[in-house]
N, C-alpha and C positions, 0 to 999 in steps of 0.2 A: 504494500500500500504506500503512495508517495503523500508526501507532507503535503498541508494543504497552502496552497500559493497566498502570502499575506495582500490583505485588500484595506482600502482604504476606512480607517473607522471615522461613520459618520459621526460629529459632535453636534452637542447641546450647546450655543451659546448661553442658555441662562444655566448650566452646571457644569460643564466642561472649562475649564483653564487650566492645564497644565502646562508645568514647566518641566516634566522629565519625558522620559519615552512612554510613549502608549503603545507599541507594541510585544508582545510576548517573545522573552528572547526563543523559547522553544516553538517552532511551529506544532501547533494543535487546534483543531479544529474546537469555533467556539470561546477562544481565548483572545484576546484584546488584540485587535489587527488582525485577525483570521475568522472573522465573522462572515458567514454569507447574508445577502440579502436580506434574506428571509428572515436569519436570527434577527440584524438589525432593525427591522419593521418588527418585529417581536418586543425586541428592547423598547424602540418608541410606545410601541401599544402599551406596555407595564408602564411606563413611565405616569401615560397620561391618565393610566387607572388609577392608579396610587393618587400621582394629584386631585382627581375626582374627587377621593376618598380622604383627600385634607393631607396627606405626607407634604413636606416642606424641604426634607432633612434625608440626606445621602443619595439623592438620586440622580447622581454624575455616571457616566456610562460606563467608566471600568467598575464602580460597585456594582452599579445592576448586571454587569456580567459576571462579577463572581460569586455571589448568591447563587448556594446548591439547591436545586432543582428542589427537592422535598423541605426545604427550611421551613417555608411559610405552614404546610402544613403540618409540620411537624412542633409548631412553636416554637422553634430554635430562633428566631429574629423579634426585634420588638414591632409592635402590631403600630398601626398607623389608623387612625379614625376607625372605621367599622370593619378592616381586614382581620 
């Protein structure tokens, strides 16, 4: 299986400012700069559910990608309005 080819990671101007690299030195799918599309648009959709739901706080794009898949339901995260 070959590594997956890094793509460009879309940002959030109102959560995104960094000043270090945003890509994964390891290529893997799913990790910051090896997102497909699809994750991306996944990312923005959680983004703007949480806002909905009152979150304010952590929702710059390399946190919401590294949040494991079962946290939320697992109560492993702190909750945000009615999540």
């Amino acid at each position: 299986m070959t590594d997956p080819a890094p793509a460009k990671l879309e940002l959030d101007a109102k959560y995104d400012d960094y000043d270090f690299p945003i890509t994964a030195a390891a290529p893997m799918n799913g990790h910051a700069g090896y997102l497909t599309p699809m994750q991306q648009a996944q990312v923005h959709q959680l983004r703007m559910m949480l806002e909905a739901q009152g979150c304010k706080e952590r929702l710059d794009t390399l946190t919401m990608v590294r949040v494991p898949a079962g946290a939320a339901r697992s109560g492993r995260t702190r909750k945000c309005g009615n999540i």
